[in-house]
N, C-alpha and C positions, 0 to 999 in steps of 0.2 A: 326677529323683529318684535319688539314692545313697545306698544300704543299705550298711552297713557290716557284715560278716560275722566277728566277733573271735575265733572260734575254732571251725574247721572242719577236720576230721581229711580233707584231699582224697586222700590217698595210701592211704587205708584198701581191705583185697582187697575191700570190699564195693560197691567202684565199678570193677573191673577190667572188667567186660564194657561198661561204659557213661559214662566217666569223662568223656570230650570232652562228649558229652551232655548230662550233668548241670550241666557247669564253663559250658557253652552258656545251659544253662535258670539259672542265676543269675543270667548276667552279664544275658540278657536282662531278668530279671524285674527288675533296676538294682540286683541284692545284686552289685557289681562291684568291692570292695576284701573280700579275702579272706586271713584270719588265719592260719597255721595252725602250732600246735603241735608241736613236737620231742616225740617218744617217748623212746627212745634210739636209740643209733646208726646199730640194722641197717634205722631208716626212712632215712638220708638224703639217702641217692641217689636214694632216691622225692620227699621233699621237692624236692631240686634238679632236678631233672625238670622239676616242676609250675613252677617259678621262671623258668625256663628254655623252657616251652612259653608260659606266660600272665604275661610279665614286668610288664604292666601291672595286673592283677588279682591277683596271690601275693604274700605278702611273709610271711617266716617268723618263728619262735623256733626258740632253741635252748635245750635244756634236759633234764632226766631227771627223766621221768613217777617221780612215787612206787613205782608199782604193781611199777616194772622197778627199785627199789635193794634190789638182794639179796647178801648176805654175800659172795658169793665174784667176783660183780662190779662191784659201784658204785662202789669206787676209781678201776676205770679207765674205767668211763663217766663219771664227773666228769671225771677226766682228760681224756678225749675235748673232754665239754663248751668246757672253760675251753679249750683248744687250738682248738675252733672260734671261740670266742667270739674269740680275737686273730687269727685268721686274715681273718675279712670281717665283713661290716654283718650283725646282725640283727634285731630291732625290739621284740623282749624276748625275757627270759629265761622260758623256758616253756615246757611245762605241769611248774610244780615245786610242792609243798607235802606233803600228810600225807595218806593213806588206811589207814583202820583196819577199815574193811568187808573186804578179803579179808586180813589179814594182821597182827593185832597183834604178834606177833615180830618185827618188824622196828623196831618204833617208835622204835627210839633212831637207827636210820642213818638211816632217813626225817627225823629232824630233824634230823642234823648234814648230812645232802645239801642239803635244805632252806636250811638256813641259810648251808651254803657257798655255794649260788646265789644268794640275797641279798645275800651280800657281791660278789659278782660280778657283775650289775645294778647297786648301787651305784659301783661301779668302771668300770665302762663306761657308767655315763647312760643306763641304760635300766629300762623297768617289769618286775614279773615277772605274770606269770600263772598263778591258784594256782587247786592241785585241791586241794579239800576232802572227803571222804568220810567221815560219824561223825569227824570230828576236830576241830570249834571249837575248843574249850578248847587243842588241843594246838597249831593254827595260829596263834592268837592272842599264846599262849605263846613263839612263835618270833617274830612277828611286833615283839610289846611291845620283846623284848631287842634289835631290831634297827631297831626305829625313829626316824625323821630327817626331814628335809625333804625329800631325795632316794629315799628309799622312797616307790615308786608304782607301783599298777599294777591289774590285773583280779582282781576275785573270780568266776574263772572258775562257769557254773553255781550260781551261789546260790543255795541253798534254806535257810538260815538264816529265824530270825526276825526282827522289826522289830529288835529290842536288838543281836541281832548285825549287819542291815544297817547301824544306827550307827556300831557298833565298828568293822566295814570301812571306813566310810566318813572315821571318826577318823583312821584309819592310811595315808589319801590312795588307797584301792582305787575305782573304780570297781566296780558288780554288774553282774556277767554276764549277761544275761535272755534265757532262749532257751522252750525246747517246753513246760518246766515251770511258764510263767506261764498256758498254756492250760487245764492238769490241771485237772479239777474238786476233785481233793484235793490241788492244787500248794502252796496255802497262801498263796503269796508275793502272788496279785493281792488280797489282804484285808488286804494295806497298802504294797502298792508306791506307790500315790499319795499317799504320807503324806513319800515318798522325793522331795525334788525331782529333775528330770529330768537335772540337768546330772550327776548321781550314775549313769548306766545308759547301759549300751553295749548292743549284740544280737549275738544268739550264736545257732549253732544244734547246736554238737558231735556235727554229722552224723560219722557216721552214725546217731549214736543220739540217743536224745531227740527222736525227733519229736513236730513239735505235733499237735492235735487238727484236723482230722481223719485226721491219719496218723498217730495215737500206735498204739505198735507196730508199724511199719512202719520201712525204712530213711529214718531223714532226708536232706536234702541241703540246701546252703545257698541254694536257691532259696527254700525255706521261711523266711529270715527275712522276708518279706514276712509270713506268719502271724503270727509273734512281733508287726512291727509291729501290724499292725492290732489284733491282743489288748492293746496297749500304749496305742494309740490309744484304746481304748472304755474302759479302766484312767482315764486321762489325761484324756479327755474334749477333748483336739484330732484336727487332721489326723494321717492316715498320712505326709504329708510333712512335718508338722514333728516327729514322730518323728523319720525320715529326718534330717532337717537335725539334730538335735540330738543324736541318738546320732552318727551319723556324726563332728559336730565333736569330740565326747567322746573318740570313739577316737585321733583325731589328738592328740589331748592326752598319751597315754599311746605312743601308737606313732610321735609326733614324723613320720607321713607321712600 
């Protein structure tokens, strides 16, 4: 059985005293293709690291988290970006889109970053990977002016409603489904089964978001075995055809 893990923060200090460990306890538990999301810059030596120790297991994005385009830097972390993006292989452009939870001041760079990354996935043949945070209407908004045949990719963490899991899924997104299908006030498993399956990858955006019984606790992406099985009893199949169908899901978007 292989779990497919599409967005795992492995470089996070919250795994420094225990990182082999942990990267151990996934592959064991068969979560053994492992996602994991560009921040900006000053992670990427950590990225290439993890690439570099577990070549079979890692495969990255590149991309500028919302959270980090701030006035007096995100020119040249875009910059950065697009310079990485022509230099070598990486499997989308990600974690990009709109967060409005810690920062509406920013909202207009957030979407012109946004959107320049768009255009830049489209240009290179690969999917993006979006964070959403209180921003539908505004991701959507970017998403509409930019839609194509070639636009595709993850709705990183979805916790949208049914109407919007549509709308994602209109715009060729796969949904993210990681700790928060467990939540008893997650919301998302009181109509994920309305979502056909071939629509859902797993996630676990360890470190945080862990599932029940370790919500509140550090995630790590051994837990998408949890996700599975929550997805399983959602679904009403096996935990391996889970498995087998997310998994192929992800290949679809990350072409590995």
């Amino acid at each position: 059985m292989i779990l497919t893990d599409t967005h795992t923060h492995l470089y996070s200090e919250e795994f420094q005293n225990d990182r082999n460990e942990m990267m151990q306890r996934a592959i064991n538990s068969g979560v053994s293709r492992l996602f994991v999301p560009s921040i900006d810059s000053t992670y990427t030596s950590k990225m290439y690291d993890l690439e570099q120790q577990f070549p079979e297991n890692v495969f990255l994005m590149m991309g500028l988290h919302p959270c980090y385009v701030k006035p007096d830097t995100f020119e040249a972390e875009l910059q950065y970006v697009e310079s990485e993006l022509t230099r070598r292989k990486f499997y989308a452009v990600g974690e990009i889109g709109i967060d409005l939870y810690w920062d509406k001041t920013t909202l207009d760079i957030q979407k012109a970053a946004f959107k320049q990354q768009i255009q830049w996935a489209k240009k290179y043949q690969l999917g993006i990977n979006i964070h959403c945070r209180d921003a539908f209407d505004e991701i959507f908004e970017v998403l509409e002016s930019e839609r194509s045949d070639n636009l595709f990719g993850i709705f990183h963490c979805f916790t949208g409603d049914f109407n919007q899991a549509q709308h994602a899924i209109d715009l060729n997104m796969k949904l993210g489904i990681g700790g928060v299908a467990t939540f008893k006030n997650g919301k998302i498993d009181q109509f994920l089964n309305q979502i056909d399956l071939q629509h859902i990858v797993l996630e676990t955006d360890s470190p945080y978001l862990a599932p029940v019984p370790h919500r509140g606790k550090r995630n790590e992406s051994s837990y998408a075995v949890l996700v599975a099985q929550k997805l399983a009893e959602i679904y009403g199949v096996s935990v391996g055809e889970i498995a087998q169908i997310t998994t192929e899901n992800s290949k679809a978007i990350f072409g590995v």
